[in-house]
C-alpha positions in Angstrom: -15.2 18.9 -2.0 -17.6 16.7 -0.1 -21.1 16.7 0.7 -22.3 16.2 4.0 -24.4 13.1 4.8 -27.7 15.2 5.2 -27.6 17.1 1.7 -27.1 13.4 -0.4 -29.7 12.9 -2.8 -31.5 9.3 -2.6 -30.2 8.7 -6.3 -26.7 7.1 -5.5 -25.7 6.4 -9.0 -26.5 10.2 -9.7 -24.5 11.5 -7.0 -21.3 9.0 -8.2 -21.8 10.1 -11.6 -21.5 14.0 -10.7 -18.4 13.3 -8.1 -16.8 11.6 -11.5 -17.4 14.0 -13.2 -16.2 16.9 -11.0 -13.0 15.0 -10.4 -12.6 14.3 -14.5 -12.3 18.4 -15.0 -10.2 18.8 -11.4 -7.9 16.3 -13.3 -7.4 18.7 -15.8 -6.7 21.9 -13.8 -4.0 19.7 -11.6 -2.2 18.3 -14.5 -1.0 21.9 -15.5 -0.3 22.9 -11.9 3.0 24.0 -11.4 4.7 21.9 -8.1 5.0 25.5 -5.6 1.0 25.2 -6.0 0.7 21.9 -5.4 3.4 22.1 -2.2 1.8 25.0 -0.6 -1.4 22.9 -0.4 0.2 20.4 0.9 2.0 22.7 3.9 -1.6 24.3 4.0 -3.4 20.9 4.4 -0.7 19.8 7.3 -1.2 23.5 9.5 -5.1 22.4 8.9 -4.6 19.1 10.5 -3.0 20.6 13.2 -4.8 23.5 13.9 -7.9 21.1 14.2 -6.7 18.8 16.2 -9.9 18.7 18.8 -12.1 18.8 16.1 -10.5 15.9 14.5 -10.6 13.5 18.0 -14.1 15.0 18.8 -15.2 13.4 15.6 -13.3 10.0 15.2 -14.6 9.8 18.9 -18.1 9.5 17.5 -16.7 6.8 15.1 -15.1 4.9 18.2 -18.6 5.3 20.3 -20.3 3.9 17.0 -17.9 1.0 16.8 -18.2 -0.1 19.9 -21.6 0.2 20.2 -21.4 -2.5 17.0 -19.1 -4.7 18.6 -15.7 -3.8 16.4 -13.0 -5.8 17.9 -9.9 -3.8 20.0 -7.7 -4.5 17.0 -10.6 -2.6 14.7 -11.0 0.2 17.0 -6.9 0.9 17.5 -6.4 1.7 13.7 -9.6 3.4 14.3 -8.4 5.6 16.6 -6.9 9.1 16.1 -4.6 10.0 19.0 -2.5 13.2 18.9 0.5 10.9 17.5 -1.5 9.9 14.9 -2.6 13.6 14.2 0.9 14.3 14.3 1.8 11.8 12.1 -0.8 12.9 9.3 0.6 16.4 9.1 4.1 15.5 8.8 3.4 12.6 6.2 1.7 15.6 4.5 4.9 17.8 4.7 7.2 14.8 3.2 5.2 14.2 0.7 5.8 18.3 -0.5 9.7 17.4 0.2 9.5 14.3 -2.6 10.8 15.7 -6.1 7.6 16.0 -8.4 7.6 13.3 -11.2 5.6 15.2 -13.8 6.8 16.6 -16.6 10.2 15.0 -16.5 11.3 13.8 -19.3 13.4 10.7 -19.6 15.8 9.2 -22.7 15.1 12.2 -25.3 17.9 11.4 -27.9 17.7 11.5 -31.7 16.9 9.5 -34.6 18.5 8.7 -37.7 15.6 10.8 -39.3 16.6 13.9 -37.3 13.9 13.8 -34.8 14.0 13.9 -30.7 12.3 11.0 -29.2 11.6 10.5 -25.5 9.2 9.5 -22.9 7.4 12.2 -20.7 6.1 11.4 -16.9 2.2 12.1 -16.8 -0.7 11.7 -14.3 -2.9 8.8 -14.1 -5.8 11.7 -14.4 -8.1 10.5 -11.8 -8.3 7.8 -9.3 -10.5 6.4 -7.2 -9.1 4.8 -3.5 -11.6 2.6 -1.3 -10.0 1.9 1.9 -11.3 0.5 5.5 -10.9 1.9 9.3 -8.0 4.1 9.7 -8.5 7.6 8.7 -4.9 8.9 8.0 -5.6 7.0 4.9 -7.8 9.9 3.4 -4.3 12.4 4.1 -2.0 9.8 2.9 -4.2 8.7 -0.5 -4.8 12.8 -0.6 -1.3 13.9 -0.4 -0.1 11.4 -2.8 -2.7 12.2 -5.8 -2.1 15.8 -5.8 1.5 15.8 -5.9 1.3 13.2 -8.6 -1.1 15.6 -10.5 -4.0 13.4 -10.3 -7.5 14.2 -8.9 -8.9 11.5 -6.4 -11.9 10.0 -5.0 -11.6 8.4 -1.7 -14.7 6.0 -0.2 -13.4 5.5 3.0 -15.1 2.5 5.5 -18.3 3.8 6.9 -16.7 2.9 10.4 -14.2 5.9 9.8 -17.1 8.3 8.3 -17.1 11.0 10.2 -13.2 11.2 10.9 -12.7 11.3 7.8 -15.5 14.1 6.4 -13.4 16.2 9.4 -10.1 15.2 7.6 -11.3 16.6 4.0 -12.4 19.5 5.1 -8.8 20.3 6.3 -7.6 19.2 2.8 -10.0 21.6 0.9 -8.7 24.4 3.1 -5.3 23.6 1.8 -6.5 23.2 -1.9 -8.0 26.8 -1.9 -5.3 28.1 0.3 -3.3 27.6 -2.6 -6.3 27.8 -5.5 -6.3 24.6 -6.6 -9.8 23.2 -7.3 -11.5 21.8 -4.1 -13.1 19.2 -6.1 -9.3 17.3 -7.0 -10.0 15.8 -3.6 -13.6 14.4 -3.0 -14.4 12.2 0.1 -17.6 9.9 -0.8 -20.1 11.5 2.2 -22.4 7.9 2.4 -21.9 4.7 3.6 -24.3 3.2 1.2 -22.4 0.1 -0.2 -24.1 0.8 -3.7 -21.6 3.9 -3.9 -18.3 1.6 -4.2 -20.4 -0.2 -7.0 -21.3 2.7 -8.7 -17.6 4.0 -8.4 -16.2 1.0 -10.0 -18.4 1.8 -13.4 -17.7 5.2 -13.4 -14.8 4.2 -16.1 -16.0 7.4 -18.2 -14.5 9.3 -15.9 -11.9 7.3 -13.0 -8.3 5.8 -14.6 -7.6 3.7 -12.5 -8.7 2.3 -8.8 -6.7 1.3 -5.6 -8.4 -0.7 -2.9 -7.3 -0.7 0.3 -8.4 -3.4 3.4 -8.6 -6.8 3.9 -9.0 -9.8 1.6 -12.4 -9.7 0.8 -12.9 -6.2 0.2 -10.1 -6.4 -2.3 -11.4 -9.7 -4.0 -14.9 -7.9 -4.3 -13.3 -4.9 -6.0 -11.1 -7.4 -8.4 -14.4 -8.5 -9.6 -17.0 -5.8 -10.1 -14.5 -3.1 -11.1 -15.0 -2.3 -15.0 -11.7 -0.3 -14.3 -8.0 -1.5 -13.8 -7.0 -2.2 -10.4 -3.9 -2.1 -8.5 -3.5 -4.7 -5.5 -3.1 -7.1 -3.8 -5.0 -9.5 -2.5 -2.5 -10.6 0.1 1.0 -11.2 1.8 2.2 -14.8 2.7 5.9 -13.7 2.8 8.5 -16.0 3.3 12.0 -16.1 4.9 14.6 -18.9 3.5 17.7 -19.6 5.8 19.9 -20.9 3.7 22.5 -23.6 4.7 25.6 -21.1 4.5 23.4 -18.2 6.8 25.3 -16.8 9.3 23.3 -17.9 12.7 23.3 -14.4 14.0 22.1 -12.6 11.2 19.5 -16.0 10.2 18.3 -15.6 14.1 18.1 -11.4 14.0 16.0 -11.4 10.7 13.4 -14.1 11.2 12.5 -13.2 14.5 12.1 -9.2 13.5 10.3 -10.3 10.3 7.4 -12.2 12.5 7.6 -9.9 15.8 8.3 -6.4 14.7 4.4 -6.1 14.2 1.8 -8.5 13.3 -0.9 -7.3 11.3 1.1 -6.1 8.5 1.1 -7.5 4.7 4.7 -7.5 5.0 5.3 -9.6 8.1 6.7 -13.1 7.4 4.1 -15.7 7.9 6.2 -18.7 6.6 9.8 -20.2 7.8 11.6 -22.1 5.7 15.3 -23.5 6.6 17.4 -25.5 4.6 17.9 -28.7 6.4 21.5 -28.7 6.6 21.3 -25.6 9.2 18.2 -26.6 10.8 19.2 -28.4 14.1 21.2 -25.0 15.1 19.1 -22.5 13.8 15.7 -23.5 14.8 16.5 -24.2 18.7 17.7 -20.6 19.0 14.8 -19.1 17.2 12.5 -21.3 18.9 12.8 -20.2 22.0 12.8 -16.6 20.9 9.2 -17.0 19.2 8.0 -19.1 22.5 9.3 -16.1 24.5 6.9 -13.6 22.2 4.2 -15.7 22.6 4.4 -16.8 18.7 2.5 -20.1 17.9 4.5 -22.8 15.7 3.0 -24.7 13.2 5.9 -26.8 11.7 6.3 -29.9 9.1 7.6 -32.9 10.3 11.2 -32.7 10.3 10.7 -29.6 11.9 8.7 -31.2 14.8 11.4 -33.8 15.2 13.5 -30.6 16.2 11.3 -28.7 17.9 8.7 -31.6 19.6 6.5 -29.2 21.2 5.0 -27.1 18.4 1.4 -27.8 16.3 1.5 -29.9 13.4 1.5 -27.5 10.1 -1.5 -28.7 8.5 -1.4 -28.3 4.8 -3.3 -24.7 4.6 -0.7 -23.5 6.9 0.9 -23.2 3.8 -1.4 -20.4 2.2 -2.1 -18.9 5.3 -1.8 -15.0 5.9 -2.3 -15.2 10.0 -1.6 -11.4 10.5 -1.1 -13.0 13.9 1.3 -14.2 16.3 1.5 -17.4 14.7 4.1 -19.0 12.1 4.1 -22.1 9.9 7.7 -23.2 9.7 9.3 -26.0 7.0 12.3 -27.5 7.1 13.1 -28.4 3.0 16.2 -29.5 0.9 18.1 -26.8 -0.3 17.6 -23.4 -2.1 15.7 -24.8 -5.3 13.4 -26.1 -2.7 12.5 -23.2 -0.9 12.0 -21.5 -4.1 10.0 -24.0 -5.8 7.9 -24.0 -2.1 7.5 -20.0 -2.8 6.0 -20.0 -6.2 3.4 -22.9 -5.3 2.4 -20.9 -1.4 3.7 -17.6 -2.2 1.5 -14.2 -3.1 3.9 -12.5 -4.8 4.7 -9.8 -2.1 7.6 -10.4 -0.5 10.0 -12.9 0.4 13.7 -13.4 1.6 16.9 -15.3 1.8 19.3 -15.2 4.3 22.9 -16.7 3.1 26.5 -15.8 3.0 27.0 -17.5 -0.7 26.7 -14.8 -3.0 26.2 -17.4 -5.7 22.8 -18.3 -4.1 21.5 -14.6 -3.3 22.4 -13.5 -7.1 19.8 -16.6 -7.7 17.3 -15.8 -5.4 17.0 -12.1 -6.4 16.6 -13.3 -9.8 14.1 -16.4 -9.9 11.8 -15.9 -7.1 9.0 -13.5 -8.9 7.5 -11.2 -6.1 7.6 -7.5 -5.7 10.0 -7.4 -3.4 12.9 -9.9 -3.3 15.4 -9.5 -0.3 19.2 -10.7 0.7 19.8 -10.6 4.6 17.0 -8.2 5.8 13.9 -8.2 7.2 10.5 -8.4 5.2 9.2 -5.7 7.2 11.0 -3.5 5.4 8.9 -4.0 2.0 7.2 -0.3 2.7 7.2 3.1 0.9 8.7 5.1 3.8 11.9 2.5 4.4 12.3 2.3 0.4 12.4 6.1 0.0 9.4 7.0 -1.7 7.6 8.7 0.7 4.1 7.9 1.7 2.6 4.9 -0.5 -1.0 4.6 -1.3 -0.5 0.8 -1.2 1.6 -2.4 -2.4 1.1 -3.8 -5.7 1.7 -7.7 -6.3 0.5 -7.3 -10.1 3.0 -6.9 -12.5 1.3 -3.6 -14.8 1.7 -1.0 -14.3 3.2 -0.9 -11.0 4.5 -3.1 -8.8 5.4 -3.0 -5.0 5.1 0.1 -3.3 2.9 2.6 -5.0 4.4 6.0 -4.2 4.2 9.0 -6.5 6.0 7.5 -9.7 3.7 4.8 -9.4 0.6 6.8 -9.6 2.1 8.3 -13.3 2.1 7.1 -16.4 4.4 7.7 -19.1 4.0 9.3 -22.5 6.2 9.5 -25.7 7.3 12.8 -27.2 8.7 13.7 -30.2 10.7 17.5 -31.3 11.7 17.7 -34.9 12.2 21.3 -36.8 9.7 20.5 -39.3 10.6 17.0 -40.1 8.9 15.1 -42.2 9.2 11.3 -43.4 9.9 10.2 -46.3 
């Protein structure tokens, strides 16, 4: 399933080509395999995990050793870092993905024609996909657990920062794959850190479907413009949260604050305020000195200042900003059709919220403001696979084909049409 970094040969292109190629005929085998086969890996791959747990930490501890010996900064080295939770974490994630219904092979709006024939749609696999992710190593697990129960083979080119974590992780996931004879090859884990390998991956469109990038802005821009083969992203998450002029305070104060505090280095964490100005003078005092509690910077326009006196001035690119920080840009506008034409000039499509009482104004909200995720009264944070009930997710998609938001199992299927007949013919 994966080399180690001593047997590579020096021709990287070469070596790419062959893991394509590999993966192209795993694709095959795991298309047909029945969902028992592909669960028992999955419980196999989980007991793995566990039952390795020293030899897991002993090698992401050679990863943290190397990263701080290269100067990685603490936020770097914590989603670095395996802990026993973590480990924990991995093999359950493993287990719940074996509990998620199997989307392939169902079949989906089979009714008949005038002419007498059965037509419907059929869920299929991608066939193979290729996943290039930074730092933390439960991605390999995650991206692993969510390609073989979707029937598709996978190649995963992890950040070189997370190498040998992550050649300790695959070798648990080929023990599951042969614990329940699947081909070890539907799960390869690129064994260099030689950039020219992600290259090399994105032309490989002979024989990888689709790819999924993983990381921070301008891995994901890189990707977007070399790759020869269709991506899902996206590039980033300015999310917004609109108090509307009818919000109930309590509600307005509970969301915005969760939606900045809950965690900061999310895509999903708000990074822009907006409240309509008729609420403004009693919303923003209370929610002020919440953030100033947190230790949350305010950037805010000018008729925010003139309520809150203390906070920076929100320059202009406050607006664009993703801080994945403690740190907020807030604007006070007119009304709902302001906040929503705010969104689609500084918005990135990921996810964004109203809070309001007038159902009138929700109803538009959900309908006109064109991200992934649009929310009524709750928190952006909640934009995730787990909280939406798919599961795991290999990633959030702001495109709009072929999938969009969270990218659990359905999303990493396509769908084909089929046709019964009894020896129709047309005429």
């Amino acid at each position: 399933m994966s080399d180690t970094a001593e047997s590579l040969p020096f021709n990287i292109p070469a070596y790419m080509r062959d893991l394509g190629e590999r993966a192209r005929a795993a694709a095959r085998e795991l298309g047909r395999a029945e969902t028992g086969a592909k669960n028992a890996a999955l419980h196999a791959m989980a007991d793995a995990i566990v039952a390795a747990r020293t030899t897991l930490k002993s090698a992401n501890q050679q990863d943290l050793d190397a990263g701080r010996q290269r100067g990685l900064e603490a936020a770097l080295l914590d989603r670095l870092e395996l802990t026993d939770a973590r480990i924990d974490a991995m093999a359950e994630g493993l287990r719940q993905v074996a509990a998620l219904a199997d989307p392939v092979g169902a079949i989906s709006g089979l009714d008949y024609r005038p002419s007498g024939i059965q037509v419907g749609r059929m869920r299929v696999p991608l066939g193979v996909i290729g996943i290039i992710y930074e730092s933390r190593p439960n991605v390999t697990a995650d991206a692993a657990a969510l390609c073989l129960k979707s029937g598709n083979a996978c190649i995963l080119r992890g950040g070189s920062e997370a190498l040998h974590a992550n050649q300790a992780i695959a070798r648990c996931i080929e023990q599951g794959l042969q614990h329940a004879g699947l081909p070890a090859t539907a799960v390869q884990v690129v064994a260099t850190t030689d950039r020219a390998a992600v290259g090399e991956l994105l032309k490989l469109e002979k024989y990888v479907d689709v790819i999924v990038p993983r990381g921070g802005k301008g891995l994901i821009e890189r990707i977007t413009a070399e790759s020869r083969i269709p991506v899902i992203k996206h590039l980033h998450g300015v999310c917004h949260t609109y108090i509307d002029d009818q919000a109930d305070l309590e509600k307005a104060v509970r969301v915005a604050f969760n939606a900045k505090t809950q965690r900061y280095g999310t895509c999903n964490t708000m990074e822009t305020l907006l409240v309509a100005q008729g609420i403004a003078a009693q919303v923003l005092p209370l929610l002020g000195e919440q953030y100033r509690a947190a230790g949350v910077e305010l950037r805010g326009c000018e008729r925010t200042r003139a309520i809150l006196d203390d906070i920076t001035p929100a320059q202009e690119s406050d607006w664009d900003e993703e801080y994945l920080a403690p740190i907020l840009a807030v604007r006070v506008v007119d009304d709902l059709d302001a906040a929503m034409d705010h969104i689609a000039r500084h918005g990135s499509a990921h996810t964004d919220v109203i809070v309001t009482e007038n159902l009138a104004r929700a109803r538009r909200f959900l309908r006109e403001v064109d991200s992934s995720s649009v929310m009524v009264n709750a928190s952006s944070r909640f934009a995730d696979g787990f909280e939406y009930g798919l599961g795991a997710e290999i990633g959030i998609s702001t495109d709009k084909l072929h999938a969009r938001g969270p990218v659990g199992l359905e999303g990493l299927t396509t769908q084909k049409f089929i046709v019964i007949g009894d020896g129709h013919i047309r005429v």
